[in-house]
Backbone as a printed PyTorch tensor [residue, N CA C, xyz], in Angstrom:
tensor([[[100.8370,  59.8200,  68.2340],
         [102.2340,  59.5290,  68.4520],
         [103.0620,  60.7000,  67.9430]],

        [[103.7980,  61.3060,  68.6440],
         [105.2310,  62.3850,  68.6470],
         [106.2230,  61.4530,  67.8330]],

        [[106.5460,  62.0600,  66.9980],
         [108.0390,  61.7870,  66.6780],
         [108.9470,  62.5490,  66.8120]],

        [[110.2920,  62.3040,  67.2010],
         [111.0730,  63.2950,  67.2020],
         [111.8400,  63.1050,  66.0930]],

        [[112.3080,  64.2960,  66.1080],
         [113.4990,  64.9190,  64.6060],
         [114.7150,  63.7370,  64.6220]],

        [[114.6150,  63.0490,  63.2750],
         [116.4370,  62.1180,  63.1280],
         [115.9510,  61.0300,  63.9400]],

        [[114.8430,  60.0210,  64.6610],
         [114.3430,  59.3920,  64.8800],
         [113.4720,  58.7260,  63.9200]],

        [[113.6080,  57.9010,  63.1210],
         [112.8770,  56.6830,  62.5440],
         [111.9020,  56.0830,  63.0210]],

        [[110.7730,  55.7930,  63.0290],
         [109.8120,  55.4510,  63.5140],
         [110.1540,  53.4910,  63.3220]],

        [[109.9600,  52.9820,  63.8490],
         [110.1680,  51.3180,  63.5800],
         [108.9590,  50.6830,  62.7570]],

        [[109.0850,  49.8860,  62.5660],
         [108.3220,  49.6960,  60.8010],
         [107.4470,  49.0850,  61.6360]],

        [[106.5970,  48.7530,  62.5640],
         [105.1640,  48.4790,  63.5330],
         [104.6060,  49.5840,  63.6730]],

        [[105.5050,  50.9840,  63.7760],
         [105.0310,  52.2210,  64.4110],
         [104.4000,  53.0230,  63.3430]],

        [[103.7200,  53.0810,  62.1470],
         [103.1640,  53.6400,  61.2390],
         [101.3960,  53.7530,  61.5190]],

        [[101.1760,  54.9100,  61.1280],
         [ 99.8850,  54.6820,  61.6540],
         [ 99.1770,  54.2180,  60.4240]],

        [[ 97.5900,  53.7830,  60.5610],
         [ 96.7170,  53.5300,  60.2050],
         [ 96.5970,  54.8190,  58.7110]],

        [[ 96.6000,  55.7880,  58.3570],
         [ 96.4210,  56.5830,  57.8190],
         [ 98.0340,  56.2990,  57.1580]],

        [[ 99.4630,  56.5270,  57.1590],
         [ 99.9720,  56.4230,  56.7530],
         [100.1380,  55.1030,  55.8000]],

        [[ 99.6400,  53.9570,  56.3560],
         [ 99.8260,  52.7430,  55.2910],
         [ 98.6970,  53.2010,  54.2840]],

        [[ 97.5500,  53.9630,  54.8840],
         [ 96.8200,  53.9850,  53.8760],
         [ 96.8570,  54.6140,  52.7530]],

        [[ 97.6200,  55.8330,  52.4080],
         [ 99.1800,  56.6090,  51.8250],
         [ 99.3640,  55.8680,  50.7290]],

        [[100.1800,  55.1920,  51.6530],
         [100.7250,  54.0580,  50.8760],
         [ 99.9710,  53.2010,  49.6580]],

        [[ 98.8540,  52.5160,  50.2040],
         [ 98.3100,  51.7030,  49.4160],
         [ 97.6370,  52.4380,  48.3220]],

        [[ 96.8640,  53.6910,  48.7100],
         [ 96.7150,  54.3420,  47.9290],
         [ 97.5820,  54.9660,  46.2920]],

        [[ 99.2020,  55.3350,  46.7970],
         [100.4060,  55.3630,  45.6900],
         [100.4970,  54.1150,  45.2190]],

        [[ 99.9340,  52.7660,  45.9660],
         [100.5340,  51.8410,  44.9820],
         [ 99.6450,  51.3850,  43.8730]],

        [[ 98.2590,  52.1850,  44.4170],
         [ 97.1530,  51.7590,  43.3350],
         [ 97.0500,  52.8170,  42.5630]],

        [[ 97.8880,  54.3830,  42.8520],
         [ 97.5020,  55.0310,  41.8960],
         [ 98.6050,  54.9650,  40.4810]],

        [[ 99.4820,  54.1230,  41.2250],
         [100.9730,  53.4980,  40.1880],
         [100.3800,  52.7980,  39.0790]],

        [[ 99.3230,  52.2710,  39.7190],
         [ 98.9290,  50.6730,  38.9920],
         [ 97.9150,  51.1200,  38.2350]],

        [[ 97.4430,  52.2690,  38.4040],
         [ 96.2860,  53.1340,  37.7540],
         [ 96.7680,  53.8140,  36.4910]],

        [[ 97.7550,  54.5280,  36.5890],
         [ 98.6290,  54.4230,  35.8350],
         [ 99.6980,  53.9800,  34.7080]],

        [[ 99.5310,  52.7950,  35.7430],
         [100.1580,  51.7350,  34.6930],
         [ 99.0630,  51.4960,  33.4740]],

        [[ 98.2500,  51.1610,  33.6140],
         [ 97.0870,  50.3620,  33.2720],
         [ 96.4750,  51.6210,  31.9190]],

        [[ 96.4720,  52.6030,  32.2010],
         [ 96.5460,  54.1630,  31.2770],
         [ 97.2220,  54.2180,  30.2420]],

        [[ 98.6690,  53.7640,  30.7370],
         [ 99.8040,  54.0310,  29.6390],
         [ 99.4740,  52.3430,  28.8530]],

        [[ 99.2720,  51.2200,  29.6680],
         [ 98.9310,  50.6480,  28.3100],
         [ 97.7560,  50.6090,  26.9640]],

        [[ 97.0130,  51.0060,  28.0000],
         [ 95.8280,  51.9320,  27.1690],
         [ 96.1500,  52.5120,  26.1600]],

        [[ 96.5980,  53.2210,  26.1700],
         [ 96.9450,  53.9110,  25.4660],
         [ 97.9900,  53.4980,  24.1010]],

        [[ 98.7460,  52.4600,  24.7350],
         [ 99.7820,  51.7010,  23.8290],
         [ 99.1690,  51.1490,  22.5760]],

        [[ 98.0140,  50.5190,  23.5510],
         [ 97.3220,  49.2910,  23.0160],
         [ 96.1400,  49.5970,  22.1330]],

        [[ 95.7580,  50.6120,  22.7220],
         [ 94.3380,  51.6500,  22.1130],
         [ 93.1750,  50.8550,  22.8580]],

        [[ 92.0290,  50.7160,  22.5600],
         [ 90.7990,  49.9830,  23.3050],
         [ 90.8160,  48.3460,  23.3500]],

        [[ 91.8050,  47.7900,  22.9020],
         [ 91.8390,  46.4160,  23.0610],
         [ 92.0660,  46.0310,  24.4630]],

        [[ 93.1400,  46.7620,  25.5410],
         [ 93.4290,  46.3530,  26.7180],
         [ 92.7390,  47.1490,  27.3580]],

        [[ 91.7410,  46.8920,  27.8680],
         [ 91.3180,  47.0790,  29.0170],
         [ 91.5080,  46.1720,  30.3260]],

        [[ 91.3480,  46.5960,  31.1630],
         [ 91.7440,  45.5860,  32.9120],
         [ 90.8180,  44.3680,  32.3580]],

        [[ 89.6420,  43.6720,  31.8730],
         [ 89.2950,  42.9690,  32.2490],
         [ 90.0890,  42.2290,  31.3950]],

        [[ 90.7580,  42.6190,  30.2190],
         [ 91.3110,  41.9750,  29.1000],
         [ 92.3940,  41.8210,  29.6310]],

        [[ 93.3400,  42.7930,  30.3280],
         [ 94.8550,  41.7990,  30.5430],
         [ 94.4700,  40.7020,  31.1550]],

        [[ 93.6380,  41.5110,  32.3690],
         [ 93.8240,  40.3130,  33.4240],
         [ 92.9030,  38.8970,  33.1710]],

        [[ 92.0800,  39.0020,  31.8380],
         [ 91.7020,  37.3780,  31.3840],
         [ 92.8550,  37.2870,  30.5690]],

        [[ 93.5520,  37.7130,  29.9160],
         [ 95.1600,  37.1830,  29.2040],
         [ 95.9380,  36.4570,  30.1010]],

        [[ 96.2390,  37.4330,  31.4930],
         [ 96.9660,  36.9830,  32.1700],
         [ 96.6840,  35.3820,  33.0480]],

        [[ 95.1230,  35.3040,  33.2860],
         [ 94.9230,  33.7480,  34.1100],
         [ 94.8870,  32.9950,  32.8230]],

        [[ 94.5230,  33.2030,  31.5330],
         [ 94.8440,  32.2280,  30.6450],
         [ 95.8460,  31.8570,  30.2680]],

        [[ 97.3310,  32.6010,  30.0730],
         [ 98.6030,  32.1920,  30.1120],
         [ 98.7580,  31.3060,  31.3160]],

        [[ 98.3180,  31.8450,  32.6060],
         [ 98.5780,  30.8440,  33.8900],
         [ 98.1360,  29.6480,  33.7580]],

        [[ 96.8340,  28.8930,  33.1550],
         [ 96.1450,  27.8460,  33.1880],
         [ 97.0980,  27.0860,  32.1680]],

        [[ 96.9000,  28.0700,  30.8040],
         [ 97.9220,  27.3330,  29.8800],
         [ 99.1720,  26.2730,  30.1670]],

        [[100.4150,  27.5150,  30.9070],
         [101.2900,  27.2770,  32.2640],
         [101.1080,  26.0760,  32.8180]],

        [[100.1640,  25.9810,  33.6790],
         [ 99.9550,  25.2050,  34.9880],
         [ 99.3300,  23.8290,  34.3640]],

        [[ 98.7520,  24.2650,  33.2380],
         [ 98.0440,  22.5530,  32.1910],
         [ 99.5100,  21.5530,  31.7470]],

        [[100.3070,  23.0760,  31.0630],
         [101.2260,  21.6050,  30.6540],
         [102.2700,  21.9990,  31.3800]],

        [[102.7870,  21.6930,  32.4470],
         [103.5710,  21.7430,  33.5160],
         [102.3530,  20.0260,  34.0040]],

        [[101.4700,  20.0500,  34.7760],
         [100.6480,  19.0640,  35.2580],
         [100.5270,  18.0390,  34.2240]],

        [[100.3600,  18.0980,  32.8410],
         [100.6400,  16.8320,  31.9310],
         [102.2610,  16.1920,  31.6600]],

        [[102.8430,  17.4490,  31.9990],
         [104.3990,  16.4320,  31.7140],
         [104.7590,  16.1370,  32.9000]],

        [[104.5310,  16.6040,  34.1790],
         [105.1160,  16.2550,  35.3320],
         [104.4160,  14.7660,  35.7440]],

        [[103.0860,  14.4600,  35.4640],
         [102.1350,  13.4480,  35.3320],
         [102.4560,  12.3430,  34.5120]],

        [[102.7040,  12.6450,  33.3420],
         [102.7730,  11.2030,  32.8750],
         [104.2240,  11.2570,  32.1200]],

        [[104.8730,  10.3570,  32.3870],
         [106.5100,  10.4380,  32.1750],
         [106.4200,   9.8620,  30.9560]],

        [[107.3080,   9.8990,  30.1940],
         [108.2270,   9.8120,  28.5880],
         [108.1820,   8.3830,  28.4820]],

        [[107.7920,   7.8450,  27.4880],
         [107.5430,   6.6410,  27.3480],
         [108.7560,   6.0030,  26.8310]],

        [[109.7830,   4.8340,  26.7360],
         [110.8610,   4.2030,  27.0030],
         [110.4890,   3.8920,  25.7000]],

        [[111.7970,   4.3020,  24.6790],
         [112.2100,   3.7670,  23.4930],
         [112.0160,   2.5550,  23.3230]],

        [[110.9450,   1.5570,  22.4990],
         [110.7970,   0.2520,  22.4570],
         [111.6880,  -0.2790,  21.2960]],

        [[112.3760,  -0.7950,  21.1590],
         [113.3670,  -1.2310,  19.9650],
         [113.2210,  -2.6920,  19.8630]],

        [[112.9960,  -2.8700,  18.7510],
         [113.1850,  -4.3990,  18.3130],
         [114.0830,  -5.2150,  17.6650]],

        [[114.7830,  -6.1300,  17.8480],
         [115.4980,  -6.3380,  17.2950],
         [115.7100,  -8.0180,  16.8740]],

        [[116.7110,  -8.3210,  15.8060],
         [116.4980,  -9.5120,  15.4060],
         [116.6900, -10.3780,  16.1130]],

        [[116.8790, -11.5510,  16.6490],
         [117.9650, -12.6410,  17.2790],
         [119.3590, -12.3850,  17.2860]],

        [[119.8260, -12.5700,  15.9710],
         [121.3180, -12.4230,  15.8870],
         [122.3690, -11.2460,  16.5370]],

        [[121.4300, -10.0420,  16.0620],
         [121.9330,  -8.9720,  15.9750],
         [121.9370,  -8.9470,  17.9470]],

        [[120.7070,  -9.0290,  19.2440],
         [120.3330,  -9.2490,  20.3900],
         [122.0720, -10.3450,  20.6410]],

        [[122.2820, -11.4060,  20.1460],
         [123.1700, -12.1000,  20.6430],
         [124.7410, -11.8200,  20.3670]],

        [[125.0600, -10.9830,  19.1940],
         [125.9410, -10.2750,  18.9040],
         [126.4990,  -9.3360,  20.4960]],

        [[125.3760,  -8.5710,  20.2910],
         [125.3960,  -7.7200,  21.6840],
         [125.4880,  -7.4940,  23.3710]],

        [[125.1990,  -9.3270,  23.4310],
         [125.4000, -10.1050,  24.6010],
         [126.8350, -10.4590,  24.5070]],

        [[126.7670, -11.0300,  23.3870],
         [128.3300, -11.6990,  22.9480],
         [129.6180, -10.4140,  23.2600]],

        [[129.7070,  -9.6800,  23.2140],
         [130.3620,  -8.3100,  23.5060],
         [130.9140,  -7.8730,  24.8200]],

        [[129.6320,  -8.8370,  26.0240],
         [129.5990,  -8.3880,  27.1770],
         [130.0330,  -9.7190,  27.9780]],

        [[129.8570, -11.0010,  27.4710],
         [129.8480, -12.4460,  28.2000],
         [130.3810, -13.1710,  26.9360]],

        [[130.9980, -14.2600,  27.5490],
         [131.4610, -15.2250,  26.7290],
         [130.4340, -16.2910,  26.4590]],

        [[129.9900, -16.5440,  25.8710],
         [128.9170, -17.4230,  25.3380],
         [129.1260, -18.5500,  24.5540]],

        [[128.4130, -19.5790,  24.9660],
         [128.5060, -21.3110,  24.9610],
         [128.2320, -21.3840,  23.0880]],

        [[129.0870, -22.4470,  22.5020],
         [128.7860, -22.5000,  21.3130],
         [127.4370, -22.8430,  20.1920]],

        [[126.8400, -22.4890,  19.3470],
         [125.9990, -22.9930,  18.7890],
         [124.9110, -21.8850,  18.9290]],

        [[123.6970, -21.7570,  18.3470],
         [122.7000, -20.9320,  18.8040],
         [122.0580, -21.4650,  20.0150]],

        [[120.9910, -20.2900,  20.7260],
         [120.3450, -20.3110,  21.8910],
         [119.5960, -21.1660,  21.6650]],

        [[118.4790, -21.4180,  22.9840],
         [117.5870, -22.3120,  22.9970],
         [116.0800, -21.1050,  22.4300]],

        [[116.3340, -20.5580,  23.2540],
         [114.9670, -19.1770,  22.7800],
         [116.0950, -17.9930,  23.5130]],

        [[115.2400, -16.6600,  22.3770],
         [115.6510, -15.4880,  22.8850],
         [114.4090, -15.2070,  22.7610]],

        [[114.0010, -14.7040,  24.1480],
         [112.4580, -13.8650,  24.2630],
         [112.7060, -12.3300,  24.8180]],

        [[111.9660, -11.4140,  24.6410],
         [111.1650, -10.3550,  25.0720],
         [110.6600, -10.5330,  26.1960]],

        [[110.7040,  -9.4400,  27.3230],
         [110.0580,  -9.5750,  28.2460],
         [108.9400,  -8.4070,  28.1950]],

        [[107.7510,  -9.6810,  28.1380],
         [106.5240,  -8.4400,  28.3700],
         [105.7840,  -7.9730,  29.8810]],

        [[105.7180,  -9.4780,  30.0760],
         [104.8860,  -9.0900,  31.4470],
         [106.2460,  -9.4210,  32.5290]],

        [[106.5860,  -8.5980,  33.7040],
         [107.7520,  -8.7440,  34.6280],
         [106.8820,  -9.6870,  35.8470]],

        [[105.9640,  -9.2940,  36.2720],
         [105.2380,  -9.4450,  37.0320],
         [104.9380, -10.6880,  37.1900]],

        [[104.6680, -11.8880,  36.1520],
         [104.9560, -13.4350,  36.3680],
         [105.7940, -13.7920,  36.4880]],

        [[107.3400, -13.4290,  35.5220],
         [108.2000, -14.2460,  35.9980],
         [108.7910, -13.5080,  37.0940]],

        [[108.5020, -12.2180,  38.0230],
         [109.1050, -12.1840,  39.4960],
         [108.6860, -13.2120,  39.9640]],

        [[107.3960, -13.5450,  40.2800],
         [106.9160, -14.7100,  41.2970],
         [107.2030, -16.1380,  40.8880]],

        [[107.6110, -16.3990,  39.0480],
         [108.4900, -17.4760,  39.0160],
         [109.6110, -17.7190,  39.4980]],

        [[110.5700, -17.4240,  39.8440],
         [111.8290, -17.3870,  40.0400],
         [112.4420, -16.0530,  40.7730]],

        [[112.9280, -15.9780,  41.9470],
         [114.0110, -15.1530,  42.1220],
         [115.0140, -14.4480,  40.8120]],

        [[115.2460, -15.6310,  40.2070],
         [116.4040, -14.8520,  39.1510],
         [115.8600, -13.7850,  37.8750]],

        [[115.3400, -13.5380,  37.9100],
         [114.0320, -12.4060,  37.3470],
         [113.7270, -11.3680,  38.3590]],

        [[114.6390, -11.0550,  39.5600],
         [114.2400, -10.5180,  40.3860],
         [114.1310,  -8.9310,  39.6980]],

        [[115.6500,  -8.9240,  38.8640],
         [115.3830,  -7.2040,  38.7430],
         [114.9290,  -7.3770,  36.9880]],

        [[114.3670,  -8.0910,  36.1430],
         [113.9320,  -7.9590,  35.1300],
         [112.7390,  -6.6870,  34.6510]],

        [[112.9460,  -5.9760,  33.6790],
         [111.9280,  -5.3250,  33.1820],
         [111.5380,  -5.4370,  31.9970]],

        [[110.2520,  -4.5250,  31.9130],
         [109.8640,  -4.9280,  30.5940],
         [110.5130,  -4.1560,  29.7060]],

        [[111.0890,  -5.1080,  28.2580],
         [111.8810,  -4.8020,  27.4090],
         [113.0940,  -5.4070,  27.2860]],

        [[113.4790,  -6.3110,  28.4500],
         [114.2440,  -7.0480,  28.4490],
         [114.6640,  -8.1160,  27.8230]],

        [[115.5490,  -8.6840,  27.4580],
         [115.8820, -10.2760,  26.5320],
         [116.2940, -10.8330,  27.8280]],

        [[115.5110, -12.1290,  27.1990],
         [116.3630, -13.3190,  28.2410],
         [117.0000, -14.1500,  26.9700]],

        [[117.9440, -14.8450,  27.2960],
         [118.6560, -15.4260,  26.2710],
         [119.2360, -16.8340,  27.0620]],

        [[118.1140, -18.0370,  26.4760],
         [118.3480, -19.0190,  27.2240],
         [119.0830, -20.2520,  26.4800]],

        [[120.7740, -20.5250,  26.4400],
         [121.5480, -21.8020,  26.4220],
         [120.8500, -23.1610,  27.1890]],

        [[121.6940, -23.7790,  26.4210],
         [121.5270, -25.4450,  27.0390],
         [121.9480, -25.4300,  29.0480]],

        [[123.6860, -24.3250,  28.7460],
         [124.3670, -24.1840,  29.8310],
         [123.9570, -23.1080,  30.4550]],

        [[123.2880, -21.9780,  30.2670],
         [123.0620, -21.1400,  30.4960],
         [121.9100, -20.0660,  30.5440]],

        [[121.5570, -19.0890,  31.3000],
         [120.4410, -18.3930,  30.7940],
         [121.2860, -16.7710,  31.5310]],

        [[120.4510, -15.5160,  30.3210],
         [121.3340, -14.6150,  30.2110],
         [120.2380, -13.5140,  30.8980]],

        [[119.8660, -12.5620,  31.2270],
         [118.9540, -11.1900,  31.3240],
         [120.0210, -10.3150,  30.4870]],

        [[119.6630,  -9.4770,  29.5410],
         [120.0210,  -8.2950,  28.4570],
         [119.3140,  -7.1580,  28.8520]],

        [[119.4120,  -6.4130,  28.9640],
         [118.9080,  -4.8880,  28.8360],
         [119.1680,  -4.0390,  27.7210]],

        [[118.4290,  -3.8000,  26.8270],
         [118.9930,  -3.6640,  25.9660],
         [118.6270,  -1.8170,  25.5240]],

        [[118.1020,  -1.0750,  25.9570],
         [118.4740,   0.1700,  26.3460],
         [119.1960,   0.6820,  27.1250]],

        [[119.7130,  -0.0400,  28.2050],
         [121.1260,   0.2770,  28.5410],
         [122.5500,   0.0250,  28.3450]],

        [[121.8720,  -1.3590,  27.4380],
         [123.3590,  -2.3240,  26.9320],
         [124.3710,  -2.7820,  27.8900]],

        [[123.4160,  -3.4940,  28.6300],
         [123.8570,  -4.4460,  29.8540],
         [123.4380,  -5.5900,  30.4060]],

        [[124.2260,  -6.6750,  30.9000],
         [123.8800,  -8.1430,  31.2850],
         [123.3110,  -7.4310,  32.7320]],

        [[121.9350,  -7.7750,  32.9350],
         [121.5010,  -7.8400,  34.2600],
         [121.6550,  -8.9390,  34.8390]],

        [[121.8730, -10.1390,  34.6110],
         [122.5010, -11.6810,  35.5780],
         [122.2950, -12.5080,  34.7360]],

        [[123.1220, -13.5030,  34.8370],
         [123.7270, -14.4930,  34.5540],
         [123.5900, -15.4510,  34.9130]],

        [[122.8040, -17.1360,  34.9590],
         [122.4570, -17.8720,  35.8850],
         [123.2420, -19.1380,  35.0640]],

        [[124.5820, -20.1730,  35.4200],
         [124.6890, -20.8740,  34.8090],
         [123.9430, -22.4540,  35.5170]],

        [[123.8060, -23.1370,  34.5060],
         [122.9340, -24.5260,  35.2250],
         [123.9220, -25.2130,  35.4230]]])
Protein backbone atom coordinates (compact mmCIF):
# COMPACT_ATOMS: atom_id res chain seq x y z
CA UNK A 1 0.00 0.00 0.00
CA UNK A 2 1.21 3.76 -1.25
CA UNK A 3 0.51 6.39 0.93
CA UNK A 4 0.45 9.68 -0.03
CA UNK A 5 2.00 12.80 1.74
CA UNK A 6 -0.79 14.72 4.42
CA UNK A 7 -3.03 11.62 3.90
CA UNK A 8 -3.78 9.58 7.09
CA UNK A 9 -4.10 6.18 6.59
CA UNK A 10 -7.70 5.06 8.32
CA UNK A 11 -7.22 3.10 11.42
CA UNK A 12 -8.23 -0.58 9.32
CA UNK A 13 -5.42 0.51 6.92
CA UNK A 14 -2.24 -0.37 9.08
CA UNK A 15 -0.36 -3.11 8.09
CA UNK A 16 0.44 -6.29 9.73
CA UNK A 17 4.08 -5.23 10.56
CA UNK A 18 3.10 -1.87 11.77
CA UNK A 19 0.70 -3.12 14.66
CA UNK A 20 3.41 -5.32 15.25
CA UNK A 21 5.60 -1.98 16.10
CA UNK A 22 3.30 -1.33 18.12
CA UNK A 23 2.83 -4.23 20.33
CA UNK A 24 6.22 -4.62 20.46
CA UNK A 25 6.67 -0.58 22.23
CA UNK A 26 3.98 -1.61 24.38
CA UNK A 27 5.82 -4.60 25.73
CA UNK A 28 9.02 -2.97 25.64
CA UNK A 29 7.20 -0.08 28.02
CA UNK A 30 6.08 -2.83 30.20
CA UNK A 31 9.61 -4.29 30.13
CA UNK A 32 10.63 -1.45 31.43
CA UNK A 33 8.31 -0.83 33.69
CA UNK A 34 8.87 -4.01 35.40
CA UNK A 35 13.07 -2.96 35.55
CA UNK A 36 12.45 0.21 37.25
CA UNK A 37 10.51 -1.63 39.85
CA UNK A 38 13.18 -3.94 40.17
CA UNK A 39 15.13 -2.02 40.92
CA UNK A 40 12.94 0.03 43.49
CA UNK A 41 12.16 -3.00 45.13
CA UNK A 42 15.59 -4.85 44.78
CA UNK A 43 14.99 -8.86 44.24
CA UNK A 44 11.74 -9.11 46.04
CA UNK A 45 9.59 -8.07 42.85
CA UNK A 46 10.00 -10.04 40.35
CA UNK A 47 6.98 -10.61 37.50
CA UNK A 48 5.97 -13.72 39.09
CA UNK A 49 5.72 -11.84 42.46
CA UNK A 50 3.68 -8.77 41.42
CA UNK A 51 1.62 -10.57 39.40
CA UNK A 52 0.79 -13.34 42.39
CA UNK A 53 0.28 -9.94 44.62
CA UNK A 54 -1.78 -8.67 42.12
CA UNK A 55 -4.54 -11.92 41.65
CA UNK A 56 -4.33 -12.13 45.42
CA UNK A 57 -5.51 -8.58 46.11
CA UNK A 58 -8.19 -9.51 43.28
CA UNK A 59 -9.52 -12.74 45.07
CA UNK A 60 -9.21 -10.89 48.37
CA UNK A 61 -11.48 -8.04 46.41
CA UNK A 62 -13.85 -10.32 44.77
CA UNK A 63 -14.20 -12.71 48.34
CA UNK A 64 -15.51 -9.90 50.29
CA UNK A 65 -17.44 -8.00 47.77
CA UNK A 66 -19.33 -11.85 47.20
CA UNK A 67 -19.81 -12.26 51.15
CA UNK A 68 -21.42 -8.88 51.71
CA UNK A 69 -23.33 -8.68 48.56
CA UNK A 70 -24.59 -12.43 49.61
CA UNK A 71 -25.67 -12.35 52.82
CA UNK A 72 -27.37 -9.06 53.97
CA UNK A 73 -27.02 -7.27 57.56
CA UNK A 74 -28.90 -8.88 60.01
CA UNK A 75 -32.00 -6.60 61.53
CA UNK A 76 -31.39 -5.10 64.95
CA UNK A 77 -33.37 -7.53 67.32
CA UNK A 78 -34.51 -5.37 70.33
CA UNK A 79 -36.39 -6.46 73.17
CA UNK A 80 -38.43 -4.87 75.04
CA UNK A 81 -40.65 -4.84 78.15
CA UNK A 82 -44.57 -4.78 77.88
CA UNK A 83 -45.03 -1.42 79.21
CA UNK A 84 -42.41 0.34 77.69
CA UNK A 85 -43.90 -1.74 73.74
CA UNK A 86 -47.41 -0.13 74.88
CA UNK A 87 -46.17 3.29 75.81
CA UNK A 88 -45.00 3.36 72.18
CA UNK A 89 -48.21 2.20 70.57
CA UNK A 90 -49.91 4.55 72.89
CA UNK A 91 -48.06 7.56 71.04
CA UNK A 92 -49.37 6.41 67.72
CA UNK A 93 -53.27 5.11 68.55
CA UNK A 94 -55.56 5.81 71.15
CA UNK A 95 -55.89 2.83 73.21
CA UNK A 96 -58.83 1.13 75.20
CA UNK A 97 -58.40 1.39 79.01
CA UNK A 98 -56.75 -1.09 81.36
CA UNK A 99 -53.84 -3.44 80.30
CA UNK A 100 -53.75 -5.76 77.12
CA UNK A 101 -54.87 -9.15 76.84
CA UNK A 102 -51.22 -10.47 75.56
CA UNK A 103 -48.44 -8.56 73.92
CA UNK A 104 -46.50 -11.12 71.82
CA UNK A 105 -43.44 -11.18 69.52
CA UNK A 106 -43.71 -12.30 66.27
CA UNK A 107 -41.53 -15.21 65.49
CA UNK A 108 -42.75 -17.31 62.91
CA UNK A 109 -44.83 -14.88 60.04
CA UNK A 110 -45.50 -17.73 58.04
CA UNK A 111 -48.45 -19.31 60.33
CA UNK A 112 -50.15 -16.54 61.18
CA UNK A 113 -50.22 -15.37 57.19
CA UNK A 114 -52.28 -18.49 56.53
CA UNK A 115 -54.20 -17.74 59.86
CA UNK A 116 -55.77 -14.72 59.06
CA UNK A 117 -55.57 -12.14 56.34
CA UNK A 118 -54.95 -9.47 59.01
CA UNK A 119 -51.30 -10.62 59.47
CA UNK A 120 -51.06 -10.11 55.93
CA UNK A 121 -48.03 -7.71 56.05
CA UNK A 122 -46.63 -8.91 59.56
CA UNK A 123 -42.90 -9.64 60.09
CA UNK A 124 -40.74 -11.12 62.15
CA UNK A 125 -40.04 -8.84 65.07
CA UNK A 126 -43.21 -7.55 65.22
CA UNK A 127 -45.69 -6.93 68.41
CA UNK A 128 -49.12 -7.74 68.20
CA UNK A 129 -50.89 -6.12 70.99
CA UNK A 130 -54.16 -7.77 71.66
CA UNK A 131 -57.31 -5.68 73.74
CA UNK A 132 -60.60 -7.04 74.74
CA UNK A 133 -61.74 -4.27 71.82
CA UNK A 134 -59.01 -4.50 69.85
CA UNK A 135 -55.89 -6.01 68.28
CA UNK A 136 -52.82 -3.79 67.23
CA UNK A 137 -49.57 -4.94 64.64
CA UNK A 138 -46.35 -2.61 66.04
CA UNK A 139 -43.26 -2.50 64.18
CA UNK A 140 -41.08 -1.67 66.25
CA UNK A 141 -37.85 -0.86 64.24
CA UNK A 142 -39.64 1.40 62.35
CA UNK A 143 -41.95 2.75 65.03
CA UNK A 144 -45.12 2.14 63.33
CA UNK A 145 -48.80 0.71 63.62
CA UNK A 146 -48.92 -1.73 60.68
CA UNK A 147 -53.04 -2.29 61.19
CA UNK A 148 -55.40 -2.02 63.38
CA UNK A 149 -58.31 -4.53 63.56
CA UNK A 150 -61.17 -3.38 65.93
CA UNK A 151 -63.75 -6.33 67.03
Amino acid sequence: MVRKRGVRPKRGDYSKKLEKKRLKGFFRALKWLFLLLDRVWGAVASYKTIITAFLFLVLIVGGFYVITSQFPKKQLQVVLEDKDIIKKVGAHVELPKGYPLKVVRVEDETMLRTQNIFYQDVKRGDYIIAYQEMVIIYRLLEDRIIAVKKQ
